[in-house]
ZADO-90261 format. One record per residue: residue number from 1; x, y, z of N, C-alpha, C in turn; residue in three letters. Coordinates in nm, 4 decimals, padded with zeros to 6 digits. Layout:
# residues N
nr=NUM, neast=X, nnorth=Y, nup=Z, caeast=X, canorth=Y, caup=Z, ceast=X, cnorth=Y, cup=Z, rest=ALA $
...
//
This chain:
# residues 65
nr=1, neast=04.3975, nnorth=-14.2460, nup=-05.1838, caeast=04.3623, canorth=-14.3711, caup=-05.1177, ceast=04.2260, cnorth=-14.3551, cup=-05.0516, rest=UNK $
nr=2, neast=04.1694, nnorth=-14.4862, nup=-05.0545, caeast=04.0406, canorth=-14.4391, caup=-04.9448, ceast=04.0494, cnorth=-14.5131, cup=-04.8389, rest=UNK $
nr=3, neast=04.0141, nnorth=-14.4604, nup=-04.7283, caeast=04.0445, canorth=-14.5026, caup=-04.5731, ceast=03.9641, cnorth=-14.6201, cup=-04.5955, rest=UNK $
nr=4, neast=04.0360, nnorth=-14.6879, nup=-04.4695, caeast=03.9755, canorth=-14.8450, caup=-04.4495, ceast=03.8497, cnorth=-14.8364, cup=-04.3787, rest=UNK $
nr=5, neast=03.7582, nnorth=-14.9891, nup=-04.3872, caeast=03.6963, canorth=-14.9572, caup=-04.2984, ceast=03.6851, cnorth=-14.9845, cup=-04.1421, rest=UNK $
nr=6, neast=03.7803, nnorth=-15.0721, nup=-04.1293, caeast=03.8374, canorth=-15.0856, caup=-03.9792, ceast=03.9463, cnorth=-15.0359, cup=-03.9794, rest=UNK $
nr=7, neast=03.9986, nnorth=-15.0855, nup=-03.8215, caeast=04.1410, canorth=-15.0317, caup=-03.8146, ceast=04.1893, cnorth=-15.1747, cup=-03.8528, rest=UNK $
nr=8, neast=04.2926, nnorth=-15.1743, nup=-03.9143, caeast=04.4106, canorth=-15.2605, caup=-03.9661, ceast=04.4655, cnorth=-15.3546, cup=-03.8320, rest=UNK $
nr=9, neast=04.4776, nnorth=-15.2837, nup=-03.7154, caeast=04.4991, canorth=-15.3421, caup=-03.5768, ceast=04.4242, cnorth=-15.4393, cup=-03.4855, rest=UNK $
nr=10, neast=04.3490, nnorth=-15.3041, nup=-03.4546, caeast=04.2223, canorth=-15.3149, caup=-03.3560, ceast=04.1209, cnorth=-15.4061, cup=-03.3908, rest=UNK $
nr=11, neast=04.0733, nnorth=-15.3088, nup=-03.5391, caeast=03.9406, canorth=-15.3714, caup=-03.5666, ceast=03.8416, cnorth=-15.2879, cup=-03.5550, rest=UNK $
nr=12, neast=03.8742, nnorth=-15.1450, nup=-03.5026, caeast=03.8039, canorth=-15.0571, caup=-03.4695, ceast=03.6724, cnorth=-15.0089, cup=-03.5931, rest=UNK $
nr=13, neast=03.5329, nnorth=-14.9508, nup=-03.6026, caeast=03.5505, canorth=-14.9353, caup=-03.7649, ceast=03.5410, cnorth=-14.7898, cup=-03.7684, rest=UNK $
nr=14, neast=03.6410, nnorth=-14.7664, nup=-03.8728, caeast=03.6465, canorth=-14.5949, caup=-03.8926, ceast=03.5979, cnorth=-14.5391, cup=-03.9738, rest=UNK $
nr=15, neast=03.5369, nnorth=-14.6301, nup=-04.1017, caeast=03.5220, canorth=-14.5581, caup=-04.2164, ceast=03.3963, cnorth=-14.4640, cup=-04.2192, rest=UNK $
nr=16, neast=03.2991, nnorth=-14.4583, nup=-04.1109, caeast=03.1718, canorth=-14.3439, caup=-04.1230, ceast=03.2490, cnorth=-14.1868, cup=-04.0444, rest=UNK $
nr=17, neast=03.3703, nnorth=-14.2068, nup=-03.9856, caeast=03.4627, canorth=-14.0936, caup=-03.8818, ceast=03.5226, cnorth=-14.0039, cup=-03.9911, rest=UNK $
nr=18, neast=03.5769, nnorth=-14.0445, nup=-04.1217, caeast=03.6213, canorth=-13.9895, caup=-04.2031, ceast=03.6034, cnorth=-13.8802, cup=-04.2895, rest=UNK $
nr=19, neast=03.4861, nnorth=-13.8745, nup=-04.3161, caeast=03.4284, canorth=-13.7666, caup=-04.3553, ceast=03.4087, cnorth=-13.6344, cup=-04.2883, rest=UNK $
nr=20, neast=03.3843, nnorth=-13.6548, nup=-04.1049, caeast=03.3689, canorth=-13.5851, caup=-04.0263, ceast=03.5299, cnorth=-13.5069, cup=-04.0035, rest=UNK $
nr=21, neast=03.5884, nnorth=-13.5911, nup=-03.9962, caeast=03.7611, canorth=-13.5565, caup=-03.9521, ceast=03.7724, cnorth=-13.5209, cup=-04.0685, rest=UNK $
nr=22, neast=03.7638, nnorth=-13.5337, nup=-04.1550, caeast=03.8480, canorth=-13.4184, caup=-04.3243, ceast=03.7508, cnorth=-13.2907, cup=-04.3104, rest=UNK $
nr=23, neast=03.6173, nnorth=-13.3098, nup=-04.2478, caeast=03.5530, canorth=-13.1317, caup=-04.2825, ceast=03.5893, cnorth=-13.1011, cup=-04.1787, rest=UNK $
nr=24, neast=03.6338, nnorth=-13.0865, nup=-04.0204, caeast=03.6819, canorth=-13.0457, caup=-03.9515, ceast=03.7531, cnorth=-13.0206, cup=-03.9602, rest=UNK $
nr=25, neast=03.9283, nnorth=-13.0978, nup=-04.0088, caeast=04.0417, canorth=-13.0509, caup=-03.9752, ceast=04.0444, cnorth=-12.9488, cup=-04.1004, rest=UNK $
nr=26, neast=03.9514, nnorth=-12.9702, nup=-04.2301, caeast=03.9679, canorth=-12.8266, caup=-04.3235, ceast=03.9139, cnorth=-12.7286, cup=-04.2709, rest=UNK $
nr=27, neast=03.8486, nnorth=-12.7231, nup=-04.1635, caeast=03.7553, canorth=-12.5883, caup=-04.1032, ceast=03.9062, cnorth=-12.5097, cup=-04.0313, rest=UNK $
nr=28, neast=03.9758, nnorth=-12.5771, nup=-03.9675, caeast=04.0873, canorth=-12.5099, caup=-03.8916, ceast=04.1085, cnorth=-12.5810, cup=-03.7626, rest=UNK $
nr=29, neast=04.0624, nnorth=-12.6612, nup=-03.7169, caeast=04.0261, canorth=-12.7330, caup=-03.6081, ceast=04.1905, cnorth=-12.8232, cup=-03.5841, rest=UNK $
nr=30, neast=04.2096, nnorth=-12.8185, nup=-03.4918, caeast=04.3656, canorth=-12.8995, caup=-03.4769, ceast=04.2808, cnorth=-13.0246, cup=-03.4961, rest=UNK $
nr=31, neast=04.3685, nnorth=-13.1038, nup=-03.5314, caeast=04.3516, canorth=-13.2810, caup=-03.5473, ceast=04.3615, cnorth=-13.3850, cup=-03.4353, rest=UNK $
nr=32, neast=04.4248, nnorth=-13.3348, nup=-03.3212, caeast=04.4584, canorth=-13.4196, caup=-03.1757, ceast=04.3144, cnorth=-13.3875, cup=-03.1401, rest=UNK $
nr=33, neast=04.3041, nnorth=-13.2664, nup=-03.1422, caeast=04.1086, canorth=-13.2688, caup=-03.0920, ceast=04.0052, cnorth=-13.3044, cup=-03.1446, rest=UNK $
nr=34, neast=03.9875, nnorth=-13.2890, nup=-03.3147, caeast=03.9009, canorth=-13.4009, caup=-03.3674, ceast=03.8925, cnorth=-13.5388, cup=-03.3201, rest=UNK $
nr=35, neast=04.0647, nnorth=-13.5792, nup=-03.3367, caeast=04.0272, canorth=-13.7297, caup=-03.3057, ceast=03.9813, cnorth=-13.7520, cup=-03.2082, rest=UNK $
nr=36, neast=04.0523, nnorth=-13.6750, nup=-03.0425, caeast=03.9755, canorth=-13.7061, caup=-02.8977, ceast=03.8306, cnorth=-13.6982, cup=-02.9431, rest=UNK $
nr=37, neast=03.7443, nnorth=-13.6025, nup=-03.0041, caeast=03.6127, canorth=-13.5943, caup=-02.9929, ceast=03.5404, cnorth=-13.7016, cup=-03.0730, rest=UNK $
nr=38, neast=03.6254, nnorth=-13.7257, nup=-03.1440, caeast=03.5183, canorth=-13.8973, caup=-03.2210, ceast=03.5707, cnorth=-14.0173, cup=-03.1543, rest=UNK $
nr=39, neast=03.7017, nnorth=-14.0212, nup=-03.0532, caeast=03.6516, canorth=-14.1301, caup=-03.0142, ceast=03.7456, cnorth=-14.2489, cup=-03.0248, rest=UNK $
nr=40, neast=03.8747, nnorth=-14.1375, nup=-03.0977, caeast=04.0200, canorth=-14.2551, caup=-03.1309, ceast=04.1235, cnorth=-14.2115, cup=-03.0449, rest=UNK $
nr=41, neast=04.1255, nnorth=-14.2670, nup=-02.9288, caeast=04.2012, canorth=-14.2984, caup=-02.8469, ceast=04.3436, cnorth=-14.4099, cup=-02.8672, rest=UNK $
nr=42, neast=04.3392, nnorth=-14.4745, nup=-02.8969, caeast=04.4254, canorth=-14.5936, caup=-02.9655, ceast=04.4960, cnorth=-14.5149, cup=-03.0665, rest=UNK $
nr=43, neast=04.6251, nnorth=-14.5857, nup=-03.0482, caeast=04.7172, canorth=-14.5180, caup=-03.1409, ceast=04.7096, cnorth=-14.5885, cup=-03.2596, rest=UNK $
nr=44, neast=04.7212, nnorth=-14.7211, nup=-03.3183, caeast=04.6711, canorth=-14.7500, caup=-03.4215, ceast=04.5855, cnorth=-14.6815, cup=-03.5169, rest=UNK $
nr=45, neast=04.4152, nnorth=-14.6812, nup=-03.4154, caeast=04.3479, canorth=-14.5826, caup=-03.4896, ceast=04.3859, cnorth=-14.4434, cup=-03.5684, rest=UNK $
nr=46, neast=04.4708, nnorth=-14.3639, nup=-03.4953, caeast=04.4997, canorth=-14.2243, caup=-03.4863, ceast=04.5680, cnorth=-14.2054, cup=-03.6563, rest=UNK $
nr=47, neast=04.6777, nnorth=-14.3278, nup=-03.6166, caeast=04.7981, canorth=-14.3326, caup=-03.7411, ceast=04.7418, cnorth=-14.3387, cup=-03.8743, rest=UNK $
nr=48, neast=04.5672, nnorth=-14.4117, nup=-03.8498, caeast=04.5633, canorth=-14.4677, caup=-03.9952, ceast=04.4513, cnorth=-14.3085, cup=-04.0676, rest=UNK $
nr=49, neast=04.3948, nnorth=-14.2453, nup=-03.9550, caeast=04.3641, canorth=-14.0892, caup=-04.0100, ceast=04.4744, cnorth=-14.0186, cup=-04.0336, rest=UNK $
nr=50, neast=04.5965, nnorth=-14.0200, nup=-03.9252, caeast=04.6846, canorth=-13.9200, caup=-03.9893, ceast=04.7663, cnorth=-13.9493, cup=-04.0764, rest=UNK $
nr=51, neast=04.7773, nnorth=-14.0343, nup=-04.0841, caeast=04.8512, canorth=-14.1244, caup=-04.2366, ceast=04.7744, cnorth=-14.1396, cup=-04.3999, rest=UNK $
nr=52, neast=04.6408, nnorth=-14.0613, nup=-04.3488, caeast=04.5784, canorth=-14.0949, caup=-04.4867, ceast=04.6336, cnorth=-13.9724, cup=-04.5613, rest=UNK $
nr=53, neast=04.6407, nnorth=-14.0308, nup=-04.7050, caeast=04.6636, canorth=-13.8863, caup=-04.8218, ceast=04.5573, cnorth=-13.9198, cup=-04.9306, rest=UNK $
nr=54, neast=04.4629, nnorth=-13.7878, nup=-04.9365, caeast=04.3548, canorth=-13.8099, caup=-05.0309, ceast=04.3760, cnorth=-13.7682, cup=-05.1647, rest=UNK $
nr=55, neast=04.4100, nnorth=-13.8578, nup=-05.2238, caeast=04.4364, canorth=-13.9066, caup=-05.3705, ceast=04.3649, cnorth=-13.9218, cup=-05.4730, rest=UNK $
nr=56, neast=04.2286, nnorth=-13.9666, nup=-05.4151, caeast=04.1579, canorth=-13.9840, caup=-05.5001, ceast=04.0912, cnorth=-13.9102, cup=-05.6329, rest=UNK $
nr=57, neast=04.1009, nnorth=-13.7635, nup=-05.5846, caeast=04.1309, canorth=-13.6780, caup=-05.6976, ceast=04.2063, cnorth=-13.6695, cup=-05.8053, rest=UNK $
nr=58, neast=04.2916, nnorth=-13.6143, nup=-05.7365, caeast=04.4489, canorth=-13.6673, caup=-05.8422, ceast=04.4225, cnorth=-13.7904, cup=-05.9107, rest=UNK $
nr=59, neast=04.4096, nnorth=-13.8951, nup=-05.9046, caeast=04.4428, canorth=-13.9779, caup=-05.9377, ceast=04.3359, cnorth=-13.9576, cup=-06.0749, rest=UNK $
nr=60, neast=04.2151, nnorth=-13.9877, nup=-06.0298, caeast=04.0734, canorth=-13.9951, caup=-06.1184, ceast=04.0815, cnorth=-13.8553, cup=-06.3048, rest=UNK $
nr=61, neast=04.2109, nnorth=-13.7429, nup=-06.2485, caeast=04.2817, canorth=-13.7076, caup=-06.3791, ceast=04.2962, cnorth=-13.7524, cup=-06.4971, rest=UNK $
nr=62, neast=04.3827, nnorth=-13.8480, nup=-06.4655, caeast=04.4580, canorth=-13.9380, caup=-06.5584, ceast=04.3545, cnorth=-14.0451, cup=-06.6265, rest=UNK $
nr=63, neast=04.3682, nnorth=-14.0584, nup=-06.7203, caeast=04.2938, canorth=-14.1745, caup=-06.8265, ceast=04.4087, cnorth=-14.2595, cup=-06.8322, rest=UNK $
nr=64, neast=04.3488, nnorth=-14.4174, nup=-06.8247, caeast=04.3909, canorth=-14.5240, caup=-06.8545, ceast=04.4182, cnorth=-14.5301, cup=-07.0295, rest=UNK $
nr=65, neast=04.5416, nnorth=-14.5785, nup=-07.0321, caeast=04.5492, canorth=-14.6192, caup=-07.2048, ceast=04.5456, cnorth=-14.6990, cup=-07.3041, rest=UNK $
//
């Protein structure tokens, strides 16, 4: 999936945060502290980073038939 670019709620916009929060939390970095440090306070916000699953790989595999 690819993250939105607001929040779904709020309205917040997240989609330039995303990139930053996937190379961090792959560095080793817990994820409650990424998010405090960019800035998502709101639980809405929080849900829709920790709810993302990056797919887009996987997916781009497969050929259409």
């Amino acid at each position: 999936m690819i993250i939105p670019v607001r929040c779904f709620s709020c309205g917040k916009p997240l989609g330039h945060l995303w990139e930053d929060f996937k190379k961090r939390v792959q560095e080793g970095e817990k994820s409650k502290k990424v998010l405090e440090d960019l800035g998502l306070e709101r639980f809405c916000c929080r849900s829709v980073f920790l709810g993302q699953t990056d797919l887009l790989e996987l997916v781009g595999k497969f050929k259409k038939s």
